[in-house]
C-alpha positions in Angstrom: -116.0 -3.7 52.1 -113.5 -0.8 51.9 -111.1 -2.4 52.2 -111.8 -4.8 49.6 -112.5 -1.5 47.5 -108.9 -0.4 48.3 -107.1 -3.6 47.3 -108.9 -3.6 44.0 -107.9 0.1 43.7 -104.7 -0.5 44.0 -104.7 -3.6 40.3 -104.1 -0.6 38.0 -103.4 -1.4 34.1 -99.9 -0.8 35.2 -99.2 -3.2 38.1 -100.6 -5.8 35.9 -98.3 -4.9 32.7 -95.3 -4.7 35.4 -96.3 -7.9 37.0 -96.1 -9.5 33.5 -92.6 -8.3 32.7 -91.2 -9.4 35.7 -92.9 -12.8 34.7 -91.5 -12.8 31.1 -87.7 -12.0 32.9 -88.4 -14.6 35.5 -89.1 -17.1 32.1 -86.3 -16.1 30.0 -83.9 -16.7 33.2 -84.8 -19.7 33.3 -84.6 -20.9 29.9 -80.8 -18.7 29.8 -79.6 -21.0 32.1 -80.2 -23.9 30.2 -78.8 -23.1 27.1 -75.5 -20.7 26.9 -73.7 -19.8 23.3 -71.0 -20.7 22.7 -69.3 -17.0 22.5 -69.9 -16.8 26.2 -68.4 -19.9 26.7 -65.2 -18.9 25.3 -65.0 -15.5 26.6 -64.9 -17.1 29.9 -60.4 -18.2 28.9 -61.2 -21.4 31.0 -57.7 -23.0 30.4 -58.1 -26.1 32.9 -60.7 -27.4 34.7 -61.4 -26.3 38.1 -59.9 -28.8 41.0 -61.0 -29.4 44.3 -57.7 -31.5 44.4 -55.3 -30.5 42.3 -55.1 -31.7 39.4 -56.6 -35.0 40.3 -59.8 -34.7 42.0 -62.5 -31.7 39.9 -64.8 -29.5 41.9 -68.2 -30.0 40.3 -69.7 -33.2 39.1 -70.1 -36.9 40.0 -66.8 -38.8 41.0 -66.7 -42.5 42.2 -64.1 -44.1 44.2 -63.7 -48.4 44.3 -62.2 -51.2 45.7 -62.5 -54.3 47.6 -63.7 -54.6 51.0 -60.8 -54.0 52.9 -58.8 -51.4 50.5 -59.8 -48.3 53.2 -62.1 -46.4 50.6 -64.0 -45.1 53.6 -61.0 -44.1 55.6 -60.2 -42.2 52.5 -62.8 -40.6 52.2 -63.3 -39.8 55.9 -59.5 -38.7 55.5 -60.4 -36.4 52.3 -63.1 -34.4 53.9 -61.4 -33.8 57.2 -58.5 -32.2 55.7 -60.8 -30.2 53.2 -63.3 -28.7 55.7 -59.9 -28.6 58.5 -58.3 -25.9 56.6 -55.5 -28.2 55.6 -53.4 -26.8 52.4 -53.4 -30.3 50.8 -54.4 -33.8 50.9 -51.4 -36.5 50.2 -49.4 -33.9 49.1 -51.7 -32.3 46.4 -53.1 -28.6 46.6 -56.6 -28.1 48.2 -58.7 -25.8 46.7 -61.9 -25.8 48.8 -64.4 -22.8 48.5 -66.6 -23.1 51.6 -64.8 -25.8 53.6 -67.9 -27.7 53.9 -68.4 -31.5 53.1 -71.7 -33.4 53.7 -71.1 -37.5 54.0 -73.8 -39.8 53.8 -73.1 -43.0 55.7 -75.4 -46.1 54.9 -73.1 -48.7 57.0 -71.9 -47.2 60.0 -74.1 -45.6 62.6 -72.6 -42.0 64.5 -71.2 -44.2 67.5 -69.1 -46.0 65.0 -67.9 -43.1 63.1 -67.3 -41.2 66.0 -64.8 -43.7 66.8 -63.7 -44.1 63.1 -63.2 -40.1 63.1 -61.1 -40.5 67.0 -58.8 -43.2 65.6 -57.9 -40.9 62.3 -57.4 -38.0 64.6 -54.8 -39.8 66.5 -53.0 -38.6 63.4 -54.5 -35.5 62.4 -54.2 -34.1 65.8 -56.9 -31.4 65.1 -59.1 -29.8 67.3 -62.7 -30.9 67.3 -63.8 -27.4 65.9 -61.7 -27.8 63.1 -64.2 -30.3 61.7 -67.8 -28.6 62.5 -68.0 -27.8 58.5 -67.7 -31.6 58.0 -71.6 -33.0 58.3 -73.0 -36.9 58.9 -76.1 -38.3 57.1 -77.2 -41.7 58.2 -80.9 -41.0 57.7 -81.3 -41.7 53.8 -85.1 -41.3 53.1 -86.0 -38.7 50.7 -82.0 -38.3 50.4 -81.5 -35.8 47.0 -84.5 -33.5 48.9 -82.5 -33.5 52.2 -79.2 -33.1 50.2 -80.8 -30.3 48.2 -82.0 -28.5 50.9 -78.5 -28.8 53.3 -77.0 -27.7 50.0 -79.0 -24.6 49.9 -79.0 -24.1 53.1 -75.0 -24.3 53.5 -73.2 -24.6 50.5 -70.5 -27.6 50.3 -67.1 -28.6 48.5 -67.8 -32.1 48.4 -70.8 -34.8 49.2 -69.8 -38.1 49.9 -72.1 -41.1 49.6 -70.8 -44.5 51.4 -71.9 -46.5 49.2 -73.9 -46.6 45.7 -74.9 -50.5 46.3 -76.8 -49.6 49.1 -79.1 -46.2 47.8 -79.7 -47.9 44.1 -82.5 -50.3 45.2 -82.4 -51.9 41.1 -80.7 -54.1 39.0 -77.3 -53.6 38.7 -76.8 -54.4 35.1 -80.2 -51.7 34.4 -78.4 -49.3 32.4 -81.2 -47.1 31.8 -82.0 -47.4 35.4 -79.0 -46.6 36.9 -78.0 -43.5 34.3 -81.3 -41.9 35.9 -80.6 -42.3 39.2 -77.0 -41.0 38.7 -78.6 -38.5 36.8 -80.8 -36.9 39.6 -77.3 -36.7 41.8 -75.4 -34.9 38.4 -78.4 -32.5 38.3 -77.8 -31.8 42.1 -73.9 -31.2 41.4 -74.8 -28.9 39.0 -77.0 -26.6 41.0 -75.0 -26.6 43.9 -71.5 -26.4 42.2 -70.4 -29.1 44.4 -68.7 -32.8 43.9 -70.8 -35.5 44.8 -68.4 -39.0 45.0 -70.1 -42.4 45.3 -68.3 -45.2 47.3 -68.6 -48.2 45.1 -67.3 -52.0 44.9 -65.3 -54.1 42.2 -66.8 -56.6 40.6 -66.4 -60.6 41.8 -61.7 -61.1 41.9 -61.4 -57.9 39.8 -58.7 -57.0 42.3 -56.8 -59.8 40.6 -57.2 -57.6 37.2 -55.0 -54.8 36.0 -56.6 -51.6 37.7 -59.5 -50.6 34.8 -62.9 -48.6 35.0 -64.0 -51.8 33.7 -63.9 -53.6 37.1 -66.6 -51.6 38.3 -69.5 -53.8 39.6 -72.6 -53.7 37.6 -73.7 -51.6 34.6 -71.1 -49.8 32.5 -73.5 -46.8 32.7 -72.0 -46.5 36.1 -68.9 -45.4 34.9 -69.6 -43.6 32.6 -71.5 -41.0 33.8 -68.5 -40.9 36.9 -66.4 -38.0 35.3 -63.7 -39.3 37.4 -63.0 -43.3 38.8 -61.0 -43.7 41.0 -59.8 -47.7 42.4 -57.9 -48.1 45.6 -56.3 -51.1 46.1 -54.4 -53.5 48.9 -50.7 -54.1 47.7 -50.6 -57.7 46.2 -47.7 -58.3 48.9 -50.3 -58.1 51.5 -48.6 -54.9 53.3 -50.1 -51.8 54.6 -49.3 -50.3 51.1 -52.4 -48.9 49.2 -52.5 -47.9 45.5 -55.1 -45.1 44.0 -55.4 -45.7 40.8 -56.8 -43.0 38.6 -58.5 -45.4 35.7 -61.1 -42.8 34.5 -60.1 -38.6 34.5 -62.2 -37.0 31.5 -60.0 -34.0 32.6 -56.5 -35.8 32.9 -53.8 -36.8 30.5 -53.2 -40.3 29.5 -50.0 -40.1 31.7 -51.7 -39.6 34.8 -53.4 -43.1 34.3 -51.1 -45.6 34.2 -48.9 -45.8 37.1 -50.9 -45.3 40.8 -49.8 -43.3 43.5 -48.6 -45.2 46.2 -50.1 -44.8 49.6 -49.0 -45.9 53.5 -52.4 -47.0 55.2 -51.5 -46.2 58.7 -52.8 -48.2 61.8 -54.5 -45.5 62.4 -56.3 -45.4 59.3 -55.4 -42.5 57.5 -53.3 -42.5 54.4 -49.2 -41.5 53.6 -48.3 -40.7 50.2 -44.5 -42.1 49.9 -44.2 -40.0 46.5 -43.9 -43.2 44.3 -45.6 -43.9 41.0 -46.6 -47.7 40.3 -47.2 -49.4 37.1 -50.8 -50.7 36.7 -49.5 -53.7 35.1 -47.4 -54.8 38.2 -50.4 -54.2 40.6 -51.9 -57.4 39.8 -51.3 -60.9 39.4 -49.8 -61.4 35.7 -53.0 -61.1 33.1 -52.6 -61.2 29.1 -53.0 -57.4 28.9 -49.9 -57.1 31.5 -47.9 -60.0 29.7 -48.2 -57.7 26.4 -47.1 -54.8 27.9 -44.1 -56.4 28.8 -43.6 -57.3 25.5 -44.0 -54.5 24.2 -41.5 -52.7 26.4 -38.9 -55.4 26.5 -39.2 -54.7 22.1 -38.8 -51.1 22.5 -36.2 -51.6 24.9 -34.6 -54.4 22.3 -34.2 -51.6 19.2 -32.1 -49.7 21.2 -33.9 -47.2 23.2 -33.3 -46.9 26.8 -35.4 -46.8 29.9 -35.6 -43.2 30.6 -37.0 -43.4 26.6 -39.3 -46.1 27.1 -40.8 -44.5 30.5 -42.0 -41.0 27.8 -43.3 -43.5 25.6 -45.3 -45.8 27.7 -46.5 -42.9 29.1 -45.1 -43.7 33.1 -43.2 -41.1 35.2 -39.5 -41.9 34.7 -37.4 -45.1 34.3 -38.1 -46.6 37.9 -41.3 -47.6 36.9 -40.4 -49.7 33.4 -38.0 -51.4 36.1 -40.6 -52.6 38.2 -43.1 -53.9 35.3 -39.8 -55.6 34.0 -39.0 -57.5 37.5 -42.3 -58.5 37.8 -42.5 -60.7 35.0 -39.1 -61.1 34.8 -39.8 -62.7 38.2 -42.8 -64.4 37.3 -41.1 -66.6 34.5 -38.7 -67.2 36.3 -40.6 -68.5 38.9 
């Protein structure tokens, strides 16, 4: 009974007015953080956007990365979070800029005795010593997935969470629009709190591949896209070698010019990737379309009034001349043919 007395002693008028306060901070906190002015936005001189791979790849938000089956979009991703969480000062040649060299990756169609041997076969390469990697996590359990991704998150913050694949976690219609922007909505939500990148593994729609690279060939709902800030589309070279193009067909954050040529990549047996440092036309990725037949005709007119190729690459928006040769030998080839 005293000490019942003694607890009761102890509510004064102003523990209670104190506890209210910190209440009434606690509220307007929260409702700070979801509305900021615009002044404070500005005084913060953001210039560019934050990269995790620079410029390409941002550091918070959701990403996606497609292809067909046997592009390598999970040996690129496997390849991406080893050199982030490695230490590694770039990836294909662009700047890392990881903050806690973590990466989580959620694996819905390989088991750990496969990846283990996935991970062995790119290390061939990599030649990196299995410490290296510890910051690099597996999840192949995906029940309850955004709560165990929310608490790994809190529990050891991350650059980048990789989910192989969408098709296999979104359990509805494709074509749902509604239903899908919800889903993807929970995972922005979770990007946002963490300050992490959270990049889907996703597949092209039914021959796509045969298409001009496009955010369009995305399979399923267009809602898909576009709540991706980024898309990315790797593709098999149409000659059937180990070349691989990543194509950058949605960057919210990029110039036009950084989407219409890909990079070119060397898969390796090994599975890991090579960039060989040249820049390919999206039009000559594919076997000849409409849109690709126009854009040749629409270069081989500017070319016509008298401008040359170096002039024609700054207005088509492509890295230098090279590429305007190789979207006129293609069809130049193809008609012929």
């Amino acid at each position: 009974m005293n000490n019942d007395n003694n607890l009761f002693s102890q509510i004064t008028p102003d523990v209670i007015i104190k506890e209210i306060e910190q209440l009434d901070d606690q509220q307007k906190d929260a409702h700070n953080r979801k509305s900021i002015s615009a002044t404070d936005l500005l005084n913060r001189r953001i210039d560019k956007i934050p990269c995790i791979i620079e410029p390409i790849i941002q550091k918070i938000g959701l990403a996606c990365i497609a292809g067909s089956s046997d592009a390598g979009k999970s040996s690129f991703l496997r390849h991406l979070c080893m050199c982030i969480v490695s230490g590694k000062t770039d990836f294909l040649g662009f700047p890392i800029n990881a903050t806690h060299r973590r990466a989580i990756y959620v694996s819905t169609e390989d088991d750990d005795t496969a990846i283990s041997f996935l991970l062995n076969k790119q290390n061939k390469d990599m030649q990196l010593e299995p410490e290296k990697v510890h910051g690099l996590q597996f999840i192949f359990d995906t029940e309850n997935l955004l709560q165990s991704l929310d608490e790994k998150l809190s529990e050891h913050p991350s650059d980048i969470v990789c989910i192989d694949a969408f098709s296999d976690l979104y359990e509805r219609s494709m074509n749902e629009g509604n239903q899908v922007r919800g889903f993807l909505n929970d995972y922005s939500q979770l990007a946002q709190k963490h300050q992490c990148l959270i990049m889907f593994l996703h597949h092209l729609g039914k021959r796509k591949e045969e298409l001009v690279p496009s955010k369009h060939n995305l399979l399923g709902s267009q809602a898909i896209e576009a709540k991706m800030r980024l898309v990315l589309e790797l593709r098999s070279d149409i000659s059937g070698t180990n070349s691989r193009h990543l194509c950058i067909v949605k960057g919210n954050y990029l110039p036009a010019t950084a989407k219409n040529e890909s990079y070119q990549l060397r898969f390796t047996e090994n599975m890991t990737f090579v960039n060989t440092g040249d820049r390919i036309p999206f039009e000559s990725l594919s076997k000849i379309t409409s849109d690709g037949q126009q854009k040749y005709n629409e270069v081989k007119a500017y070319l016509s009034a008298g401008h040359s190729q170096e002039e024609a690459a700054s207005y088509f928006g492509y890295a230098n001349k090279s590429s305007i040769s190789r979207l006129l030998k293609n069809y130049e080839n193809y008609i012929v043919a």
